[in-house]
C-alpha positions in Angstrom: 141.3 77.7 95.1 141.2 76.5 91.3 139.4 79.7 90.2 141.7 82.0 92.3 144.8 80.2 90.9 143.7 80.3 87.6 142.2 84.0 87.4 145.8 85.2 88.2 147.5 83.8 85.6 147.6 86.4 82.7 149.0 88.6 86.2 152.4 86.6 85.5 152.3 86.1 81.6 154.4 88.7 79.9 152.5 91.7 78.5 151.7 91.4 74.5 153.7 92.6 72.3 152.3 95.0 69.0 151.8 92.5 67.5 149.3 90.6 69.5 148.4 93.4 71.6 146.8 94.7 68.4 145.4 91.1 67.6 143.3 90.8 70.5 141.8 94.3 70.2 140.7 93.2 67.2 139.4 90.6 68.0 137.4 92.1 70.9 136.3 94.6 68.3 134.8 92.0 65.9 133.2 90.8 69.2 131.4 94.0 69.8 133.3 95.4 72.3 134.0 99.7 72.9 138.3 99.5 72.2 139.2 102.9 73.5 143.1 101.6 75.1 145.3 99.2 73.5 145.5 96.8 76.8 149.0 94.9 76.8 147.5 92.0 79.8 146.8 89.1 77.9 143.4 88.1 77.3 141.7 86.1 79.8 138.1 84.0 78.9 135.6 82.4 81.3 132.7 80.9 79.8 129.7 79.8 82.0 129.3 75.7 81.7 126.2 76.1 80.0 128.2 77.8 77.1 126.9 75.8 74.0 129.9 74.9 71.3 129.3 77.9 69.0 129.8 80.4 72.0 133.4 78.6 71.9 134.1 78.3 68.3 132.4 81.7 67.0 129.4 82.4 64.5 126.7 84.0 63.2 124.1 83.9 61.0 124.9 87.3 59.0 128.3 88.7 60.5 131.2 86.4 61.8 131.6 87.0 65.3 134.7 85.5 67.2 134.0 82.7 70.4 135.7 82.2 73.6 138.4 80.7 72.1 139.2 83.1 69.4 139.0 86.0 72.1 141.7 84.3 74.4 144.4 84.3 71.9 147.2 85.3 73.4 145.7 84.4 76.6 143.8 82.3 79.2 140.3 79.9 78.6 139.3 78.9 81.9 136.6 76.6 81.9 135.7 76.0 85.2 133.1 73.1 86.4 134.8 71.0 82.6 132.8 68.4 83.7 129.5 70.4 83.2 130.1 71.6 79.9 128.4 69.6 76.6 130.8 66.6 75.6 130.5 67.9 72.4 131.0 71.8 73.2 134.6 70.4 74.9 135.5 68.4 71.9 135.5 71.7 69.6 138.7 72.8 71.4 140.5 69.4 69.7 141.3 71.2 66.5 142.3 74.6 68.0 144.4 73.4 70.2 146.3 71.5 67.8 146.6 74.0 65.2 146.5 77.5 67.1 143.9 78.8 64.4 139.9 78.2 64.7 138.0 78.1 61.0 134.3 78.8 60.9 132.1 77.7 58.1 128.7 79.0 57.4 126.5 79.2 54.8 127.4 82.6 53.4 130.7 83.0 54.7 133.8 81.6 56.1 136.3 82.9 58.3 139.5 82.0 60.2 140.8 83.4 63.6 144.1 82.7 65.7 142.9 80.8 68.6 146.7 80.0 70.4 145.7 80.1 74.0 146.6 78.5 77.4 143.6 76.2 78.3 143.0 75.7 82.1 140.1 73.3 82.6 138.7 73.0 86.2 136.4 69.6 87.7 135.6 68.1 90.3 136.0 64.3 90.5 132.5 63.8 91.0 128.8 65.8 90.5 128.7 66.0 94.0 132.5 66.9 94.7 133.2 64.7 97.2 134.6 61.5 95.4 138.4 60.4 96.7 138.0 62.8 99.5 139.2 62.0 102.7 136.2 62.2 105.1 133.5 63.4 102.6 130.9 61.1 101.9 130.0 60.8 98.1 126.4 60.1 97.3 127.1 59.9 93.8 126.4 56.5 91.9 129.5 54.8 89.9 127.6 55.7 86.6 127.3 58.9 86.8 131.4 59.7 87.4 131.8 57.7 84.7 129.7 59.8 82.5 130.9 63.2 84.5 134.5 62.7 84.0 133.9 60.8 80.4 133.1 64.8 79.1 136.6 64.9 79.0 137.5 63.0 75.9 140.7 60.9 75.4 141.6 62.9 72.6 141.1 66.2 74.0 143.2 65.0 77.8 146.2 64.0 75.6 146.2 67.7 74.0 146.4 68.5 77.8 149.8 69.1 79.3 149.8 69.4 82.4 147.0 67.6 85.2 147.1 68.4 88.6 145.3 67.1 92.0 144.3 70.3 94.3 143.2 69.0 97.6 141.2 70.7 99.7 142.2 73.7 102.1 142.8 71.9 105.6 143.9 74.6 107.4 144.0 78.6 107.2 147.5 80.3 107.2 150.5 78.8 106.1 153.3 76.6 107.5 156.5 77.2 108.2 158.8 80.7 108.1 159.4 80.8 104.6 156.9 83.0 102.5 155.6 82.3 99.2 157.0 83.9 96.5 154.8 87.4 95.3 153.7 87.6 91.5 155.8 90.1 90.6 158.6 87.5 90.8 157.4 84.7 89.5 156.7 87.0 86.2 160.2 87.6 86.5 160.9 84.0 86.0 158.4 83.8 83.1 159.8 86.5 81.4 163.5 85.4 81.8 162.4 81.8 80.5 160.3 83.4 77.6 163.8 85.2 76.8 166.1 81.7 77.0 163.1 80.4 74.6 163.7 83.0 71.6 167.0 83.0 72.3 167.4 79.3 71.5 164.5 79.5 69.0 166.1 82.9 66.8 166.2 81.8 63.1 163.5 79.2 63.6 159.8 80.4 62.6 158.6 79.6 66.5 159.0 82.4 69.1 157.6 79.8 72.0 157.7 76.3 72.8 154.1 75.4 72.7 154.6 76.3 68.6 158.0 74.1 68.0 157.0 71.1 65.7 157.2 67.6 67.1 159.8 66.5 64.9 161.7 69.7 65.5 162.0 68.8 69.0 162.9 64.9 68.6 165.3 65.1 65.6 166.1 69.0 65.9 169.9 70.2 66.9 168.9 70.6 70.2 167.3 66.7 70.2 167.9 65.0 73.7 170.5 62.6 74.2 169.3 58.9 73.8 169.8 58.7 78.0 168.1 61.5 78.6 164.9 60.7 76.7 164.7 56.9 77.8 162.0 57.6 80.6 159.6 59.1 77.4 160.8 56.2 74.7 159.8 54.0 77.9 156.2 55.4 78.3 155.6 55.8 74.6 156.5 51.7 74.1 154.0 50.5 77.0 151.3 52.7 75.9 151.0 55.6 78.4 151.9 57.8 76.3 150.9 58.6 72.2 153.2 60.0 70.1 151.3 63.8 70.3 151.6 63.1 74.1 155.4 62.7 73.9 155.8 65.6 71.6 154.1 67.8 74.4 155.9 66.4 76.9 159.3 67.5 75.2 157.6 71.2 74.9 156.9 71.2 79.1 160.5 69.6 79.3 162.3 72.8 77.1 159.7 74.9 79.6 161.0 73.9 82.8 164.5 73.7 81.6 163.9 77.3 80.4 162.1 78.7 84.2 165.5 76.7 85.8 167.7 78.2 83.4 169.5 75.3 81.7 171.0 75.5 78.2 170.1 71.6 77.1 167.3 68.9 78.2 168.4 66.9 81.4 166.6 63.8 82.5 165.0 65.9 85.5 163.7 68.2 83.1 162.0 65.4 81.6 161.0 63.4 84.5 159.8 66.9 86.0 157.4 67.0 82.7 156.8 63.2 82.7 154.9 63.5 86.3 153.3 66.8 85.5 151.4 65.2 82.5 150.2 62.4 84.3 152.3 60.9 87.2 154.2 59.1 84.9 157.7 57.6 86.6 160.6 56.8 84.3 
């Protein structure tokens, strides 16, 4: 279910514009690919686990050739099975995420690529996949979840927005009368919230807001009201949140305020973005 749900996002992402349409072609070019259409579906990379950290970043010993994370700008790295990738291998997407731009430095050359992707990251809570699950028996000692889930850096789970439980499938089918909604629509939603965004952002130098500054968003014009923000001053002051992780919060706030169509920050917007990131309650 994690795979499927994460192979269709670029479905409901809205196509690439010249400008980045062009981008990732050339990227793909650098990369060795054939370019023979100029595709407008964003990008969307799936290294094995066993991916070492300069498949990520990029290299080469005579000609610069972009990683997996170069190659998704625009797009979608999905790293499924996180927990089996090299702890250092993970910790190369720190800087990139940070900074939406990936440098490589060699001996004989140097180059920078964009690298301003979505990350989805995949694990199970155990080797053996069966840890916290109601009626599995897991076999695995408390050692090694420790080290399994400890590939996932402190540093690199704050730069994550958004963390999410899947439980597993109990039952085929669905419940209830009410269908779910079809992709077509919920790209609908996308794109109208993508519109809202440069609509509020027009004059500013950010078309999105995964790329408004941190002090922008806290000190800006459009700054939430002192009540509104009191659940995130609240988790920043007892230490469940750092400042970066208060930032992003703010940025998945603006997104859902965008998808539900409101003008200004409301304290569901940011308790709906408070829980997403971690469970956090006001």
């Amino acid at each position: 279910g994690k795979t499927m749900l994460a192979r269709r996002l670029p479905g409901i992402l809205p196509d690439l514009d010249d400008h980045d349409a062009v981008q990732a072609a050339s990227l793909r070019s650098l990369a060795g690919e054939a370019i023979v259409a100029l595709r407008r579906t964003p990008p969307f990379e799936a290294p094995h686990h066993s991916a070492s950290a300069a498949a990520l970043v990029g290299g080469g010993s005579r000609t610069v050739r972009p990683g997996a994370i170069a190659r998704a700008s625009g797009g979608v790295l999905f790293l499924d099975e996180a927990g089996e990738f090299a702890g250092h291998a993970l910790d190369a997407l720190r800087q990139p995420l940070e900074s939406g731009t990936i440098e490589i430095h060699r001996a004989g050359f140097r180059a920078s690529f964009p690298a301003r992707f979505q990350l989805v990251l995949a694990t199970n809570p155990c080797p053996c996949g069966n840890y916290g699950v109601p009626g599995a028996e897991c076999t695995c000692p408390s050692l090694a979840i420790r080290r399994y889930l400890g590939k996932l850096s402190g540093p690199l789970r704050d730069r994550i927005d958004l963390e999410l439980a899947v439980q597993r499938v109990a039952t085929a089918g669905t419940t209830g009368d009410s269908a779910p909604p079809r992709p077509a629509q919920v790209r609908e939603r996308v794109v109208a919230a993508r519109r809202r965004t440069a609509q509020r952002l027009r004059g500013t130098p950010w078309r999105t807001n995964a790329e408004v500054s941190g002090a922008w968003l806290r000190t800006g014009p459009l700054a939430p009201a002192a009540e509104v923000r009191r659940p995130l001053d609240a988790a920043l002051h007892r230490g469940s949140l750092t400042l970066r992780g208060y930032d992003r919060v703010l940025r998945v706030a603006w997104s859902v305020a965008d998808l539900c169509g409101n003008e200004r920050l409301g304290a569901a917007d940011i308790g709906r973005a408070l829980y997403l990131k971690k469970g956090i309650a006001g």
